[in-house]
NULO-991289 format. One record per atom (N, C-alpha, C, O): x, y, z. Coordinates in steps of 0.001 Angstrom, whole numbers, plus 500000, padded with zeros to 6 digits. Example, Ala and Ser with C-alpha at 12.3 -4.5 7.8 and 13.67 -1.06 7.14 Angstrom:
BEGIN
513190494310507800
512300495500507800
513200496700507800
514236496681508465
512850497750507080
513670498940507140
512900500030507870
513409501138508039
//
This chain:
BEGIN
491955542159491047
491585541414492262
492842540819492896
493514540215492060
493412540813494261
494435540358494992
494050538984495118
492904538612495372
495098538200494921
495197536891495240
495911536665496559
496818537467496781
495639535530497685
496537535048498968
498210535186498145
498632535264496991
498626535164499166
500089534436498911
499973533027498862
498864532495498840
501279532223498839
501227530898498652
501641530973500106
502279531919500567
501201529816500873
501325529302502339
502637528304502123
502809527476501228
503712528732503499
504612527467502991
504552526706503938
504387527338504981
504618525405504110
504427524138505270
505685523349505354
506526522995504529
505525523196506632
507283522373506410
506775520760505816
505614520416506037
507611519931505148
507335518902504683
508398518358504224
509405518987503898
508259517145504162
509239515640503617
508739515272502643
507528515062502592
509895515025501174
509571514041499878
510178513162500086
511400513314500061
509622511841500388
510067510408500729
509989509309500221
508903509118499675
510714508467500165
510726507376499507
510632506369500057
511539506283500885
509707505117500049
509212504172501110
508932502857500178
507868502937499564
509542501888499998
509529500524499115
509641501214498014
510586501934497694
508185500888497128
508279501255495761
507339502432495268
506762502517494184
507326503321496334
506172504108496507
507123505624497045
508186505613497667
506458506664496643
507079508215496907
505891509023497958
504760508535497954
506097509975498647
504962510980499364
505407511420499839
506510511303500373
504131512615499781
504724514137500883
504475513563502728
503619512924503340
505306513996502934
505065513528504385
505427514649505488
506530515191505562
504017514985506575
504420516053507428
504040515457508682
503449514390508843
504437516249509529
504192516394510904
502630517164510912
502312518237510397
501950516370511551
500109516863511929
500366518162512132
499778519000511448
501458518607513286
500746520032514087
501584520679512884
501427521896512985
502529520346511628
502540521931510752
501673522236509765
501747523312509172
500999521560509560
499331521537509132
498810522525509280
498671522537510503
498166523905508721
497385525138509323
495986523818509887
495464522786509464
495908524860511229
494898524738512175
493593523683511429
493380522519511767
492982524303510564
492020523901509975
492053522596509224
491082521884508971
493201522406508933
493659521147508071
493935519927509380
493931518730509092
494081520228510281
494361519067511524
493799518057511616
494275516976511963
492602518328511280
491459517536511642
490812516928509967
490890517424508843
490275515839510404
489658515500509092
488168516400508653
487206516965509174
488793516053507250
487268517082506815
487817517516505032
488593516788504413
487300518656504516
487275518937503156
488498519553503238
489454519473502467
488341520302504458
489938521249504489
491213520693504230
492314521092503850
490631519541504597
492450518736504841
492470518240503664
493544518505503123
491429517337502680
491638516821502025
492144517898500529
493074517727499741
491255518832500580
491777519903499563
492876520579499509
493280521130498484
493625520599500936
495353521063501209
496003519874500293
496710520217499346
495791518540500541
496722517631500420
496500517562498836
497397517364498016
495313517737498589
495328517925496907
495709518766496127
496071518668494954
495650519352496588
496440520860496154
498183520429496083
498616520142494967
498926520400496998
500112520006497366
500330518692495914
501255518909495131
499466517465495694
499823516719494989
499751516881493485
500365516262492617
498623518117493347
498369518759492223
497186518122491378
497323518034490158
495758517572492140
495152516840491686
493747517806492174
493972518822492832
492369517456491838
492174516534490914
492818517211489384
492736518437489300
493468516438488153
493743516642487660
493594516464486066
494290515739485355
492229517521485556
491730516033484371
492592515696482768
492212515020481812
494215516690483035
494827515502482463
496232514505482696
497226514167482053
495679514294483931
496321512832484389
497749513296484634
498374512323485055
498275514017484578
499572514334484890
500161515120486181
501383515217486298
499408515604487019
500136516251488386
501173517364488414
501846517730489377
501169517987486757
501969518926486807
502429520339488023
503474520946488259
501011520399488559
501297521471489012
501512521265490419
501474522328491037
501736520197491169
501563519532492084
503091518525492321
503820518199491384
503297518214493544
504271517245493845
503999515924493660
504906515144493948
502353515215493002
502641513556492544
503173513279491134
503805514109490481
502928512297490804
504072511647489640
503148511094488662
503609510634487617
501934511086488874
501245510661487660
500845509628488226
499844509216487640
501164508911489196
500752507486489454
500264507022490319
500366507819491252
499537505786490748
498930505341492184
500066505350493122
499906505708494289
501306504938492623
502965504976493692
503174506414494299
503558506679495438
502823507318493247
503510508399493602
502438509874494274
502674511039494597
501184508959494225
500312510605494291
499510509690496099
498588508900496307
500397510313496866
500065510270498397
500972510845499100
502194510981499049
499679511320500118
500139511836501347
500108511171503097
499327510350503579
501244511880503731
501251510566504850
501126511903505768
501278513057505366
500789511454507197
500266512314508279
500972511609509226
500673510430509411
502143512291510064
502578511763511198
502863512394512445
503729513266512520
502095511958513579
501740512490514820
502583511893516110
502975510746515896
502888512343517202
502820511568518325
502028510802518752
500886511157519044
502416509708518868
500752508676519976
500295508674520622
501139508743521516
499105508633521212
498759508883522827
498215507438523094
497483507235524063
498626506286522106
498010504794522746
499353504423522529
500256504624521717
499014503474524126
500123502975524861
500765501996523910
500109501285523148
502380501994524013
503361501068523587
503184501714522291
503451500773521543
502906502713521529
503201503031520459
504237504911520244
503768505919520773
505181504947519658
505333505678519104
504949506768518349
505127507967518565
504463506265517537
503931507474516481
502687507164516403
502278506288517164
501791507783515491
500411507546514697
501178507751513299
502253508270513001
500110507087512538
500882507270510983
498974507048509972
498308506013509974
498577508454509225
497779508396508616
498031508537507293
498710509493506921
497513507584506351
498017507923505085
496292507831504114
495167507339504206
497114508666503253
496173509622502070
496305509431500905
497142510167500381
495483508256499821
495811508107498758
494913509180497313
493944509135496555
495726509781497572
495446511194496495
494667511045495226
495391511688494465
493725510645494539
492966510032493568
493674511063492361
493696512220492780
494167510948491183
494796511623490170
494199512568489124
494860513500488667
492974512322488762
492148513108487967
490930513087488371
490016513374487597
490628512610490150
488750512903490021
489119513333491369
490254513085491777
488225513989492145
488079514588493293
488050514188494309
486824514180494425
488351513871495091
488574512575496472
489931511861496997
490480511081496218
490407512046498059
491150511404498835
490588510489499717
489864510566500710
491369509185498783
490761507806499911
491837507431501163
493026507131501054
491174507526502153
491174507085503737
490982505762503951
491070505314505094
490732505071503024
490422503445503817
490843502602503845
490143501609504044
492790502426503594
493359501606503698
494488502430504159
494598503626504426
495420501267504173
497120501826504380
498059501127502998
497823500233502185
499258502093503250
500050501623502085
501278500938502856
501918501505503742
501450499996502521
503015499199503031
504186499450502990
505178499226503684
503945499963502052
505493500697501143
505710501760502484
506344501523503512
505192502627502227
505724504063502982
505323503465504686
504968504420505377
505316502720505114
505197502239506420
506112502319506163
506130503550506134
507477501932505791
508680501797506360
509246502927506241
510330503043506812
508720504078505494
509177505981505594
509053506232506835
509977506529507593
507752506113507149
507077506516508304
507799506237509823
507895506932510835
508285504786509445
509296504449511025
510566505585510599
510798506356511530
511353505800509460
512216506379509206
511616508092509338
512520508851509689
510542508635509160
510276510033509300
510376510191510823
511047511035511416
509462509073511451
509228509248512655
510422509694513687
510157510381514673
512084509149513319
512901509344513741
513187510802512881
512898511865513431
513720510790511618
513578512585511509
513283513537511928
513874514617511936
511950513124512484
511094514674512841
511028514670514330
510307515391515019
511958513672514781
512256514109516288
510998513697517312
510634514535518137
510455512623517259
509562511955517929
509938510451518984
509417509703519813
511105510673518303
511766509374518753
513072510020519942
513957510837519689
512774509293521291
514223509672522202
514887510097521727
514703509743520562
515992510959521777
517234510967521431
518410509959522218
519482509736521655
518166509514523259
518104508126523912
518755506766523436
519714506063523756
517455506759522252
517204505547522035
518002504898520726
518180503765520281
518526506777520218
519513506457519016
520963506380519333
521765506369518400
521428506317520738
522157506828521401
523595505808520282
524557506326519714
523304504656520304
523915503525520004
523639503135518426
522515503274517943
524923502558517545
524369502547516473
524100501058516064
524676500160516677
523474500857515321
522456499612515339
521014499554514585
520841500011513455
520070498969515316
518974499057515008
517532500061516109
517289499851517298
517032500802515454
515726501102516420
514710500904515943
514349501034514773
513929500417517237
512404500046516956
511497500858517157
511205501478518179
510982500846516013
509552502238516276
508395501410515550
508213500801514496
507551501822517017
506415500941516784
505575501928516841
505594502743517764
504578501978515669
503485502906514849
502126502249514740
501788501076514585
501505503299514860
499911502782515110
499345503446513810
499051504621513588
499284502356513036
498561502739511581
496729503363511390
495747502633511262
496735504514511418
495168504728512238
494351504792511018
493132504900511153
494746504751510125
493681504420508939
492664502653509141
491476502489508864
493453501797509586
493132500596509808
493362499834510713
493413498611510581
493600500686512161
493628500858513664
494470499074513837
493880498140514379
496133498938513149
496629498135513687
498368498664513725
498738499687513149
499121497933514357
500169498105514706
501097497572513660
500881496541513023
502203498387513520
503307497882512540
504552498404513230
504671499586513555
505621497330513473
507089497577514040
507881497661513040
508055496826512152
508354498643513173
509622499392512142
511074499233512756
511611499959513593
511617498011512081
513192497868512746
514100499069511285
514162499125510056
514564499726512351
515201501318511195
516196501402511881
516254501766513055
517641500837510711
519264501394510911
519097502600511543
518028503196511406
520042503087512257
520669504092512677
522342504090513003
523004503210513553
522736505280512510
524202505276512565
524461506865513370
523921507746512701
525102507374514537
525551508426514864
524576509531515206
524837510722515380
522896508654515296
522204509645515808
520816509465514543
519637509795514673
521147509159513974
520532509900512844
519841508222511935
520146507121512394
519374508293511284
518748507277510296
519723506879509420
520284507813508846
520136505655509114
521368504961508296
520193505148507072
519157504483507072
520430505876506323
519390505276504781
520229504745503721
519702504042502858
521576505021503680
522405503919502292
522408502604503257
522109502335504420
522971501868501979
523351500468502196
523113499725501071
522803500199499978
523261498510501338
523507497533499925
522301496376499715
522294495252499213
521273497234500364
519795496440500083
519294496546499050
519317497713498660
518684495651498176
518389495747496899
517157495433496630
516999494238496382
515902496317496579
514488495914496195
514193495913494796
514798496847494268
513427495169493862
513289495041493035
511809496216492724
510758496388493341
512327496771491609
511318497933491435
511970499020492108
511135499894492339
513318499385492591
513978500627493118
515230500450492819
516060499659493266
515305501416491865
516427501348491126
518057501324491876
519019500726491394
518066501939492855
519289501618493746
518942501489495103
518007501937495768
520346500452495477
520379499942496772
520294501165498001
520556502357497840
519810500437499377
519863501383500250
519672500715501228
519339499531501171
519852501367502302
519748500381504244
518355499951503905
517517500585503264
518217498363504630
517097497569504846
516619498159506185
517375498595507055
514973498115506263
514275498126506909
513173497258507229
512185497551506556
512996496341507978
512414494880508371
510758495627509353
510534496100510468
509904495308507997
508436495988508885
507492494595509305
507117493729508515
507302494636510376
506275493476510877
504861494164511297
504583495098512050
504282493511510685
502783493850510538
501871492774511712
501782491553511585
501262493587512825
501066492638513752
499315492680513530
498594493598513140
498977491211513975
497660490878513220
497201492044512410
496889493182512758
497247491361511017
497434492410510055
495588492496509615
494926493344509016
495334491526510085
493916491295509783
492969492801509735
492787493243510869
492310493696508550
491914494645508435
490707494561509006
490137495610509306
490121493366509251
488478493990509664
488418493713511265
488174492581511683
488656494823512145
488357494748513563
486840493757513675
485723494133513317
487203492409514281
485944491589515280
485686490874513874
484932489910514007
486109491088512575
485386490359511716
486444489072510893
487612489010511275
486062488292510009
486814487017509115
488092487143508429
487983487724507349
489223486788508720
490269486676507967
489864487097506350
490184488007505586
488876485769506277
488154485676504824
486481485950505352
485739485416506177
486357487197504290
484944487695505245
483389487238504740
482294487733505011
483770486059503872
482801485346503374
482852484417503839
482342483525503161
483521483910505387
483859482813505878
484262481275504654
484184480130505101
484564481469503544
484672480880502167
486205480935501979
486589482076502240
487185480152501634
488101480097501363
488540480595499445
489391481252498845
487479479873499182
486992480150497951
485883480666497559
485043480073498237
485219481571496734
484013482017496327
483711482002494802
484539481729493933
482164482397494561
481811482164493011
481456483630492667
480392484043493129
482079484328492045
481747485925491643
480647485876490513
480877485096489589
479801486410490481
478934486144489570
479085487776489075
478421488567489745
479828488295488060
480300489568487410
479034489916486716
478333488914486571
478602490806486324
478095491891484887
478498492113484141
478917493268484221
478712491646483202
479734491557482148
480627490852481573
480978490908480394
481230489781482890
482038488894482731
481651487652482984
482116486757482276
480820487364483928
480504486096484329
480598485284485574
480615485889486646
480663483970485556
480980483486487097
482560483390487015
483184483148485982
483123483622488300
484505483821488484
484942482703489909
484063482294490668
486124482407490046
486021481837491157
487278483392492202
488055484309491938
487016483102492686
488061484288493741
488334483798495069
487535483044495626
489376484160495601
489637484276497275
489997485922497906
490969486609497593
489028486238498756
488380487362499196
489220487095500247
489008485999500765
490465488008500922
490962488178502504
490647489988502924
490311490987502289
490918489728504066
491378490869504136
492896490965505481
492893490880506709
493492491076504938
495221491101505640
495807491555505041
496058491070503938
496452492993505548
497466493883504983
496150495277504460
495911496395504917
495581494495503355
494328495350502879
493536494532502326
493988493496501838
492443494769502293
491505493953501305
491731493524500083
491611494357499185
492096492192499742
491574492023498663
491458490642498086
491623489572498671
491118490880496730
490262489646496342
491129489105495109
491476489870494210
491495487605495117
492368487398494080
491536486272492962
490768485428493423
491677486332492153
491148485588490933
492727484748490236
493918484908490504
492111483979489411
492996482837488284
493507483666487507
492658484469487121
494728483887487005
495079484677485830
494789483738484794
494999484220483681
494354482493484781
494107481808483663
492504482097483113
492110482201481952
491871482171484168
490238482496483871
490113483933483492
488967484382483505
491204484834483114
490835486074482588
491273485913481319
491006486807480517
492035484739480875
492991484857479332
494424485659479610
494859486485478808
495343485183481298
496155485722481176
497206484715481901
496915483770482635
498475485146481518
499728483764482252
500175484116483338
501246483619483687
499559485001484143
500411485835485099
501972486503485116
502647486645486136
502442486933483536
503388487289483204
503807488731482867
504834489404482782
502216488876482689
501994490334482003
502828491493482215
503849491219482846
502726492508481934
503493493810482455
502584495123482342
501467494797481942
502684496338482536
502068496800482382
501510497714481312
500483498250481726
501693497924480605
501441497859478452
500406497099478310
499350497497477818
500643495740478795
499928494873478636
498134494804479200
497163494333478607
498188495225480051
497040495602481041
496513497314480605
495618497730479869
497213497779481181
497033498952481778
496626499921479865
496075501016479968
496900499476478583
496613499721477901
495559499284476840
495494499370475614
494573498659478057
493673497524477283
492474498220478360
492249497868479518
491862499209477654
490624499626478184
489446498801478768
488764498791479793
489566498006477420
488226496717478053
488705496135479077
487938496142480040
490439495246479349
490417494710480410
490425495305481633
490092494720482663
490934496893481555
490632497600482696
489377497744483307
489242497771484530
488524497830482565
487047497789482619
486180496636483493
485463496798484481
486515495428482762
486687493907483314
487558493617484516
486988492713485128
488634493945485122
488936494028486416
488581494660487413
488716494358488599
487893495988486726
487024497155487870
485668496651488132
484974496938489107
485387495930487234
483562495154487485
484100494093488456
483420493861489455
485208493449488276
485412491883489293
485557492989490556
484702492702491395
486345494148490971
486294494675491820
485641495355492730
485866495556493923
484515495799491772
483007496123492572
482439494604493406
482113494419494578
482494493723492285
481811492577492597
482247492259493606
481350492122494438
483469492007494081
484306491803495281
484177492557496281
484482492120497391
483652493983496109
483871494708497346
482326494750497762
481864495321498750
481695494090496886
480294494300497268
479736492694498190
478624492571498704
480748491702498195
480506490473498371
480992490441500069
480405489880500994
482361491305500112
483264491297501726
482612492165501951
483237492822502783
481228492881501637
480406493772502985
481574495464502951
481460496182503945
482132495726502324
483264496556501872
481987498377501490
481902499473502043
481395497820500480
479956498839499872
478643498538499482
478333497579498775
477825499424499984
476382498812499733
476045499097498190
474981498602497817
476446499489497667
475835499109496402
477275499562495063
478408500009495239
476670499255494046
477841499238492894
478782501021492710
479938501197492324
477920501910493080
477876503159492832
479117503381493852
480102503993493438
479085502957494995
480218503155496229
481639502910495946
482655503120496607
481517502614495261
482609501637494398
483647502942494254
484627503079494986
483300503820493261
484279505282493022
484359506126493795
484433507267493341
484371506007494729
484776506651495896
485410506240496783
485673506909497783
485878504743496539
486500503925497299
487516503053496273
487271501875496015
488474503636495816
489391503071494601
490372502158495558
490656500992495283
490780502757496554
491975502123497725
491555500588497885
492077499651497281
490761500529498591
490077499044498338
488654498884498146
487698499653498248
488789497629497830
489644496239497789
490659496277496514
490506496733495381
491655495679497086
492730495637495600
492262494366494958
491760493444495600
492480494359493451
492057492778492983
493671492766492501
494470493702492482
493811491669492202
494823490409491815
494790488957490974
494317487823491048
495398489568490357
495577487965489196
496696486872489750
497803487322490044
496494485715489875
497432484439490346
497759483618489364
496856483229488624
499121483175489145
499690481758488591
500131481397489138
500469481905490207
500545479732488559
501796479349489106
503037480051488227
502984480924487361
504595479057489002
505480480392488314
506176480073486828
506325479098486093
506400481027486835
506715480429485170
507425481731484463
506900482844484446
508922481364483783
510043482722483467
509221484032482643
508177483981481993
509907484931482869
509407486597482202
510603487127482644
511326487086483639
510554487650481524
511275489163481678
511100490572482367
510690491448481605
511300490885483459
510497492158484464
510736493336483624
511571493465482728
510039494010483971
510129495253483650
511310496213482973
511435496923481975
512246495726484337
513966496320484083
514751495578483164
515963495780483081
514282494903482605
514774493375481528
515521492261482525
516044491219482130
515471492586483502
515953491524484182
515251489964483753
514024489880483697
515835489149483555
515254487284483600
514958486902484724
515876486853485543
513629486514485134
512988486099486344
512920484515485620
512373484399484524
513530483286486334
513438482140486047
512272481801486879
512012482524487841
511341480489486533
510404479864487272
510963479326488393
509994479345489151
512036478771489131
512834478356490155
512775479921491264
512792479948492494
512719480827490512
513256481993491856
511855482333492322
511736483363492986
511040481784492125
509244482292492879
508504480819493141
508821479651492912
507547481372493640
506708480188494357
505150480704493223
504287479899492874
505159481691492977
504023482019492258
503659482991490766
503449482132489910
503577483698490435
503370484930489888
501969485774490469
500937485270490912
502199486761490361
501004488172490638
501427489136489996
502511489553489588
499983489530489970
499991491305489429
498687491473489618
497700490973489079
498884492527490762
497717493440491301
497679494762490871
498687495378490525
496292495327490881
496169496313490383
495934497518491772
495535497321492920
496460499039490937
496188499763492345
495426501116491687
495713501646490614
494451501495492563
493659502926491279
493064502343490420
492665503221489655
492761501421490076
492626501180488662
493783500918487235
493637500781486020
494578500936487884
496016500587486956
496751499068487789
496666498669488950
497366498596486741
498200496943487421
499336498395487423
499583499407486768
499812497587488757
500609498424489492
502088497875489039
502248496718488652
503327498992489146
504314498616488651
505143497253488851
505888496591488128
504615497130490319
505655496299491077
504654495591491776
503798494945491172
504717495696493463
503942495206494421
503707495724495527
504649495744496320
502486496271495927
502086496655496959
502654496729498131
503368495734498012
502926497185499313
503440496384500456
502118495739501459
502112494638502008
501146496680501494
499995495734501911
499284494734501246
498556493925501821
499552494791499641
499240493469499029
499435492264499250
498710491269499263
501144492575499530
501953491876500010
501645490411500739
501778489208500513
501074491439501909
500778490744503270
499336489896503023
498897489009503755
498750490398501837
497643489877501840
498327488603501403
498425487684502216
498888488460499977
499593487136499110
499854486424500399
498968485775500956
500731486509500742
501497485772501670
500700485113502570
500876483900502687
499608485820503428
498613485114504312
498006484605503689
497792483547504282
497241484585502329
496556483694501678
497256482586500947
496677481610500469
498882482872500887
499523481593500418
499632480443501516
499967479301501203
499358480778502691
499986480236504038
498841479626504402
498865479114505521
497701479518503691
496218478947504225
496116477866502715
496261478167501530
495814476560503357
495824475634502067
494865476104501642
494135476653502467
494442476105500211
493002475946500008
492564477509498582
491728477715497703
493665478149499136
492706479435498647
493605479355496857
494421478471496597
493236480371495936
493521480429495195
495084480744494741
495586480466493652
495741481420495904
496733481724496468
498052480564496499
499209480406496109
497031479949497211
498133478858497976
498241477649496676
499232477148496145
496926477464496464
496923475987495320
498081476875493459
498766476155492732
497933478191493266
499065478601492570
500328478496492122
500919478355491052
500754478700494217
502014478335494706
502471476686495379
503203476344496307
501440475766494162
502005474566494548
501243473833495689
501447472649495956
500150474800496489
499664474111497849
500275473648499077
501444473960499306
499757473089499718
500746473324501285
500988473306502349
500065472594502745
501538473540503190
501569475015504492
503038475504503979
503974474829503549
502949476532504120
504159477421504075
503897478396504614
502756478835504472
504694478988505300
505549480792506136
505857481324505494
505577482442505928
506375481464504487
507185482480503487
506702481945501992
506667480717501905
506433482473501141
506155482845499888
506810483780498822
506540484980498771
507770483108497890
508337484443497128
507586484565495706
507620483565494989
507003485556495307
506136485971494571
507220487006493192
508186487730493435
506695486751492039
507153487395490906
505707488798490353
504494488661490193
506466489817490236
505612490861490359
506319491453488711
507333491108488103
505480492243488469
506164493327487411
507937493662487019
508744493612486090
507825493983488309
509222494755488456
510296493615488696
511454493953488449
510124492496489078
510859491106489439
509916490225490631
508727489907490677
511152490004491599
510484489161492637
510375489810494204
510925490912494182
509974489570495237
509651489513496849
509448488841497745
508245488579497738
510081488245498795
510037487271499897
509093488351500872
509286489532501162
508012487416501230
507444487621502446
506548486651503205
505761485845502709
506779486844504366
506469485675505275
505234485706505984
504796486845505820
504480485076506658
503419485652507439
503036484273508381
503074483160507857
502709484429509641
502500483148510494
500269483582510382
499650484622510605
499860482352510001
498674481876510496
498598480473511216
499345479495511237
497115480852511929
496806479594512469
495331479324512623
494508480226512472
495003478125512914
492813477949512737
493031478006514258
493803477396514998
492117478920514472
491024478333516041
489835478434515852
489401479324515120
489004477518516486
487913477281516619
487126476959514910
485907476929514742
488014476780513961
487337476404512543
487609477252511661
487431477013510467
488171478580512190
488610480042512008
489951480598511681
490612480920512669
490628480825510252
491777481649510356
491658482300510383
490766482930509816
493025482914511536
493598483844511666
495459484116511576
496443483491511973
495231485354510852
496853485987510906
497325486542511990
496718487442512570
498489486054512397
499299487113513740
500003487808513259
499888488943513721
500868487697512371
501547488638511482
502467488855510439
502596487733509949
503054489491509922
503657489412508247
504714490036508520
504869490815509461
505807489603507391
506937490842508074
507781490498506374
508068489405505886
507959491660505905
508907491933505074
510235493085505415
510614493763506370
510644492821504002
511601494382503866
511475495231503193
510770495038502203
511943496263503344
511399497647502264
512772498414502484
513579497734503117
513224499664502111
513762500823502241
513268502354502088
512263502774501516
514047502895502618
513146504291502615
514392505160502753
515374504593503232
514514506446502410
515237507590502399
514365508650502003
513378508560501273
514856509715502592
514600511097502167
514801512097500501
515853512692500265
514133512101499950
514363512805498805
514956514306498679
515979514774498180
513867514828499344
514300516448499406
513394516373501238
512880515440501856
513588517905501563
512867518217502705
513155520025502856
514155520621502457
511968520611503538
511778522506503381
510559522019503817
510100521139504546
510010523436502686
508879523770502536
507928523838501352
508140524652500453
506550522745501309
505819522753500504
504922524135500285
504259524548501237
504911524892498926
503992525734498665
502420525508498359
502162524661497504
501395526154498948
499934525681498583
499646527110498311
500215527996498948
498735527370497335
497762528540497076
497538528992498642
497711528126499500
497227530084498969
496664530406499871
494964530013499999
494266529723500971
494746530118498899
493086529804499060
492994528379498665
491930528118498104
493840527350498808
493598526048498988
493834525811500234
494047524615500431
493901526667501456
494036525976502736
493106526358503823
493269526354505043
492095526689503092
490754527716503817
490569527386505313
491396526655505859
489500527902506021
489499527670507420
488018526632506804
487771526014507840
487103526199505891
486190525371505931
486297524105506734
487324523471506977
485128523857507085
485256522333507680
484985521115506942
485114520020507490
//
């Protein structure tokens, strides 16, 4: 029996905060894949090498991990004052499904940097070396993010002597502002109008939590009310079945409370969000890289989980969530980090620490976020052509 050939697609391996993905241009997409549907999602799985039932992505371009198994989609814009479109695809690792319902932070700052790669951007506008602004319309969660991206001689500056924690070497800074980052179009900062809430778990019990949604959904709990110091790492978590178990029930519970899924079952099909999160105050550990994180260099501790795994480092839309919920007295967030008002929040994660800032304000009895702005880096890994089976890129709809 003849088999297709393998189809080759032009494509980008990129590197975006603390996060990796294939990243293409929409129109080199075969026809059928353009558009959303099974087609597209089974190209991009294919490409990442998933579903995969043993957890490894061998045959595929992801890495085994929630960081590393996504795909990003980048288009021209046709809404005004924006640049690009930027769709991203979080590749599920061993079960069948690509989730659509959030964005990732991290590779937002690829995305301003692809966007100039792939020739979407003036040639104009790089004329001068400096900084350019590319402003991207995140269409997974229909809001805007400005990408301030070095440029030197035409082209994207990606070295430099920026240093993120959780990326092993320095490289040019990239400054992403997240404009009302607020995820639920017409709906609550906090969508239980509750600053605080009472989780009443299956399994676990009553919980107290703070439910936002900014950057992405999610819902943060006490690291003390789980039996934890907010120090943990990931060994620690991520090899403790029961507690994995016990953070995925607080996470149903949560996504079933912000109106997120109608019932418990919706839940696995929707791993992207809501992210949950454990809070302390701060207090020394050793990160990941053995680096010494003293209690003086943070305002808090976290460790959020992503997929179902506590994630290495820190989110970049997590991020934005911490930060807006540190910046609102009251929430679990903020009383962590000492209580308050504060703009900026530096948070201790896995991998070390992160400054990020975010402006809120009440109207009418009501917060709201205008916007968040960190740093990230991004460079190019490799770039060609990705191979897919031929019969993973069918004409189905």
């Amino acid at each position: 029996m003849p088999f297709p050939h393998q189809l080759r697609i032009p494509a980008v391996y990129m590197r975006g905060g603390t996060s990796k993905g294939v990243f293409f241009r929409l129109e080199d997409l075969p026809e059928a894949a353009q558009k959303p549907g099974r087609t597209r999602d089974r190209l991009l799985q294919r490409v990442i090498g998933s579903p995969d039932p043993y957890g490894k992505q061998t045959d595929g371009m992801g890495g085994a991990t929630s960081s590393t198994s996504k795909c990003v989609l980048i288009s021209p814009s046709s809404r005004p004052g924006h640049d690009v479109d930027y769709l991203y695809g979080q590749v599920a690792i061993d079960t069948d499904f690509v989730d659509w319902s959030g964005n990732c932070g991290n590779l937002s700052a690829a995305a301003g940097a692809f966007a100039i790669h792939a020739g979407y951007i003036d040639a104009a506008r790089l004329a001068s070396d400096g900084i350019c602004t590319v402003r991207i319309w995140q269409a997974n969660i229909g809001k805007t993010i400005i990408a301030q991206v070095p440029v030197r001689d035409g082209q994207v500056q990606e070295s430099g002597d920026f240093e993120l924690d959780g990326v092993t070497f320095p490289a040019a800074e990239i400054v992403l502002e997240f404009v009302d980052p607020s995820d639920q179009d017409g709906g609550l900062l906090f969508p239980t109008g509750q600053l605080v809430d009472e989780l009443d778990i299956p399994g676990v019990g009553r919980l107290k939590a703070t439910m936002i949604s900014a950057g992405i959904p999610t819902a943060f709990v006490n690291a003390a009310d789980l039996g934890y110091d907010g120090t943990e790492l990931q060994p620690a978590i991520n090899g403790d079945a029961q507690a994995l178990a016990r953070l995925e029930a607080i996470r149903v519970a949560a996504a079933l409370r912000m109106g997120l899924i109608d019932t418990p079952e919706q839940a696995a099909s929707r791993q992207h969000t809501p992210k949950i999160a454990f809070v302390a105050p701060p207090r020394p550990y050793t990160a990941s890289s053995g680096k010494p994180v003293a209690a003086s260099d943070i305002d808090l501790n976290v460790r959020a989980l992503s997929m179902g795994k506590l994630h290495h480092a820190m989110m970049g839309t997590a991020s934005v969530a911490i930060a807006t919920a540190a910046a609102v007295p009251g929430t679990l967030v903020n009383l962590a980090a000492g209580g308050g008002d504060r703009k900026e929040v530096r948070l201790g994660h896995p991998s070390g620490t992160l400054r990020v800032g975010a402006q809120v304000e009440q109207v009418d009895g009501q917060w709201m976020v205008t916007g968040a702005i960190m740093s990230r880096s991004a460079r190019i890994l490799m770039e060609g052509q990705v191979r897919v089976p031929g019969d993973d890129a069918g004409d189905e709809a």
